[in-house]
N, C-alpha and C positions, 0 to 999 in steps of 0.2 A: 504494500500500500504506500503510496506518494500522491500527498496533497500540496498544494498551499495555500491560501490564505483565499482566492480567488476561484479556487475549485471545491467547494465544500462540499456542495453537493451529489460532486462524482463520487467523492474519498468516500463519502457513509452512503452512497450507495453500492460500493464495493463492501463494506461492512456487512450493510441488507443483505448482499448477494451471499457473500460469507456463513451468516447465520441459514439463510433457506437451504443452503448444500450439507449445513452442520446439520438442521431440525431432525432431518429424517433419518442418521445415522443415529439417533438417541432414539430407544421405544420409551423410554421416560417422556418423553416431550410430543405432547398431543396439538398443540396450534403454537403461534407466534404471531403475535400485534404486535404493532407501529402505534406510538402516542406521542403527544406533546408537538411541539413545534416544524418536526418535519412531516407530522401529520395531518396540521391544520393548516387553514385557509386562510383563516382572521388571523393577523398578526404571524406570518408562519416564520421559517426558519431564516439566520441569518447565517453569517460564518463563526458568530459566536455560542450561536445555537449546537444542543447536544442532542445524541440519537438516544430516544427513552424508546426501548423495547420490553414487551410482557412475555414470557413466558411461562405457558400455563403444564406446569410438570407434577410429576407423580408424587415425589419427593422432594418438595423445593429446598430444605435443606442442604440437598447435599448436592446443588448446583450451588448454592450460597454459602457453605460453610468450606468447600475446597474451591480453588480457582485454577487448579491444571489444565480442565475444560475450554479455559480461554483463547490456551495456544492453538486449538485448534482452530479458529475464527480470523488469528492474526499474530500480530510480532505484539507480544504484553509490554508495554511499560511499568504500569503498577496497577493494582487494584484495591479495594476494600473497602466495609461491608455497610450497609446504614439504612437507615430506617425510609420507608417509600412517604412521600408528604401525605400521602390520603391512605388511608386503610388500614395501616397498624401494617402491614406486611414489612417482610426485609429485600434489601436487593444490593445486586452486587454491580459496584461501580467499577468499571476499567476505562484505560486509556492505552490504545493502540498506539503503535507507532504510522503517522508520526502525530501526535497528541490529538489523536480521534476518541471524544469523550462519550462512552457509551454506556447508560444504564441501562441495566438487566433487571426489571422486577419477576419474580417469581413466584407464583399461584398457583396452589392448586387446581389442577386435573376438575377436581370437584365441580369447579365454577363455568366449567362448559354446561353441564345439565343447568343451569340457570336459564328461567326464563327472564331475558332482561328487558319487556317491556311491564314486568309486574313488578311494581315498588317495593322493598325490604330492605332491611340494614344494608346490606352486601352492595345489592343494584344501587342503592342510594350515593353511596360510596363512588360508585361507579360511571354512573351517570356524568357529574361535572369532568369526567375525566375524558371521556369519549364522544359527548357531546360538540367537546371542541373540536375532534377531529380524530380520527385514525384509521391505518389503512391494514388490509389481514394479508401478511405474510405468508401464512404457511398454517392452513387448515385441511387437512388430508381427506377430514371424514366431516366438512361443513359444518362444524357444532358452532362456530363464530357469529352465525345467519343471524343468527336472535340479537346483536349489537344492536341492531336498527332499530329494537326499541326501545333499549336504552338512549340511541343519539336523536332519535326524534323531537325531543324536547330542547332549545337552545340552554346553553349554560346561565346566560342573560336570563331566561324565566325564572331561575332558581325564588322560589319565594323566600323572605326574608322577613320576620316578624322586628318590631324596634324593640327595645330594653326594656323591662319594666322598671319604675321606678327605683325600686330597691337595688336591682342590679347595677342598675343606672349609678344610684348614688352610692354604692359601695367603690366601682371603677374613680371617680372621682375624688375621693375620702384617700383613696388609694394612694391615687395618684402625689395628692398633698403631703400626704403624712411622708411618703419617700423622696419626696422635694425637701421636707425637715430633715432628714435622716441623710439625706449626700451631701446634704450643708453640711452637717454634722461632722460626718467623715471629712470632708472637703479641708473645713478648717484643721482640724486634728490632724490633718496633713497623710490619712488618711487616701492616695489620690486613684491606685488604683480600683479601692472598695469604691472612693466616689463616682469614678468614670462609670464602674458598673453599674453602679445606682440607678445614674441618669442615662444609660444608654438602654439598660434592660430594665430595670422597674420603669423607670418615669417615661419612657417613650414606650415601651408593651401600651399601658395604659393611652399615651397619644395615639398611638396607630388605631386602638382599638376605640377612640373618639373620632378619629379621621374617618375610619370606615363609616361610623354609627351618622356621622355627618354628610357624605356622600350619598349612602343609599336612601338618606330622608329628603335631599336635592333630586333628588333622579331617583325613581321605582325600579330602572332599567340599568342602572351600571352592573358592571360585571368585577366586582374586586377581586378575583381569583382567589390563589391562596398563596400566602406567605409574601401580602402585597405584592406580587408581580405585576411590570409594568404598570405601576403607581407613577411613574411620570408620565402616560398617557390619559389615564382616567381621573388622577387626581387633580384636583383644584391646583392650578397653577402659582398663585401665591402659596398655598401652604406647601406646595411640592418643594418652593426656592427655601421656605423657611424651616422644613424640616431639614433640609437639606445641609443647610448654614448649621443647623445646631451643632452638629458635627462634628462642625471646625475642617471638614476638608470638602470642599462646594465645590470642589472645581477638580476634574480628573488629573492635573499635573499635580494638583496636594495630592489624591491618592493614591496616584503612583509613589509621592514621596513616599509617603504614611506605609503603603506596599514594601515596597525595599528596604527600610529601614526596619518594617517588622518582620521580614522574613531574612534579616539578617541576624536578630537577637534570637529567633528562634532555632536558626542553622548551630549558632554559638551553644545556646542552652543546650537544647538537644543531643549536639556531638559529644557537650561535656557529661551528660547522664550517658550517653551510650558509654563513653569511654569508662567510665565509674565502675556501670553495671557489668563490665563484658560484651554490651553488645553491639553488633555490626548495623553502622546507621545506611540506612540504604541512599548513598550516594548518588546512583544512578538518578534514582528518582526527580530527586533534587536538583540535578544537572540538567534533565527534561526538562524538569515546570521553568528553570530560572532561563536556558538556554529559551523555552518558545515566549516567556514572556519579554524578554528581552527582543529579541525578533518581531513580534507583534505590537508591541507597545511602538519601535522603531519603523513599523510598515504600516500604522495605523494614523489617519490624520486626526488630531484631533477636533474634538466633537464639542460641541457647548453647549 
């Protein structure tokens, strides 16, 4: 595989091709979906977009808990393991050479017998996800057909009750009392408890009044999940000024803020491996800094 920066598109469809040649050499592996950005319409894939693949297996386990399986798809750079954002499932993230970022979620077998135009925990799950878009790889024995009623409904529909009161006023109480408390730390000198304060207490609570504010301006927005693309749907003033709170508003601070913290952590880290015995994977390291280096320098900047 050989990308660059201007062929994104070929590179992870050599991936796709990759996996459909893989599917059928596994009797564990019953379908394979395409989701997320290179399989939607609205807002689709760019070059900085990743290839989100489902795989629905017998055992997901133990497509997730070993990753030898991988080489067979491609040249591995690294991989490992993390939680899917919707469903409580796990999945296994890789990166091909040359830095082709590909998640694998992995589900039950089980979940082909779903009918997914009939609402339940599971389809509910399911729905915002396919709704936006996606395309069926590799279904041998047609159990995927049923999708279409799960994506029938736009994600945009999702209904959305507003807060009640109480919940309302606990998020704000919340939010106050941990504005006293990063002061608190702040001055005590305290600064990386107060960064935390304000960046993950006191902003959860912002985001989660950003949202509560949006969806009462518009019945129709679509806030995704884990605000994605919050600079297109969000309120344009609040986008600058959440932005600002930061302290890094502008992509040359974060690339400063970038480098400078993936140099304390190269430091840190080598110095525990060295401690513990153990071998710090180098490699890895060399990939992500050599392509961001590369990309950050082939990239105009954006404002």
């Amino acid at each position: 595989m050989t990308a660059t920066m201007s062929d994104h598109d070929g590179a992870y469809g050599d991936v796709e091709g990759s996996v459909l040649a893989w599917a059928p050499t596994r009797p564990d592996v019953h379908a394979v979906l395409v989701v997320g950005s290179r399989a939607r319409a609205d807002l689709p894939a760019d070059e900085f977009s990743d290839l989100d693949i489902v795989l629905f297996a017998d055992e997901p386990a133990r497509l997730i808990d070993a990753d030898d399986w991988l080489s067979e798809i491609g040249p591995v750079v690294m991989s490992f393991i993390e939680q899917t954002a919707l469903g409580g499932w796990r999945e296994r993230r890789a990166v091909f050479d040359p830095m082709l970022d590909v998640d694998f979620s992995v589900v039950p077998t089980s979940l082909l017998d779903l009918d997914f135009a009939v609402p339940g925990p599971v389809v509910d799950v399911i729905r915002p996800v396919v709704s936006r878009g996606y395309r069926i790889l590799y279904d041998p024995c047609g159990r995927l057909t049923s999708l279409e009623g799960a994506s029938a409904t736009p994600a945009t529909a999702t209904a959305w009750t507003p807060p009640d009161e109480t919940p309302f006023t606990n998020v704000v109480i919340d939010f106050w009392y941990h504005a006293m408390w990063t002061t608190k730390k702040a001055l005590r000198g305290e600064l990386l408890v107060a960064r935390r304060g304000l960046d993950n207490s006191m902003k959860g609570n912002l985001l989660v009044a950003i949202e509560w504010r949006a969806r009462l301006d518009r019945s129709d927005v679509d806030t995704w999940h884990g605000f994605r693309f919050f600079e297109e749907w969000g309120d344009q003033d609040e986008v600058r000024s959440l932005h600002a709170t930061y302290g890094a508003a502008t992509i040359e601070h974060l690339v400063d803020d970038l480098a400078t913290t993936m140099d304390l952590f190269s430091r840190v880290a080598q110095g525990v491996a060295d401690r513990l015995g153990y071998t710090y994977p180098e490699r890895a390291e060399g990939h992500v800094r050599d392509w961001i280096r590369r990309t950050v320098a082939e990239t105009p900047t954006r404002s």
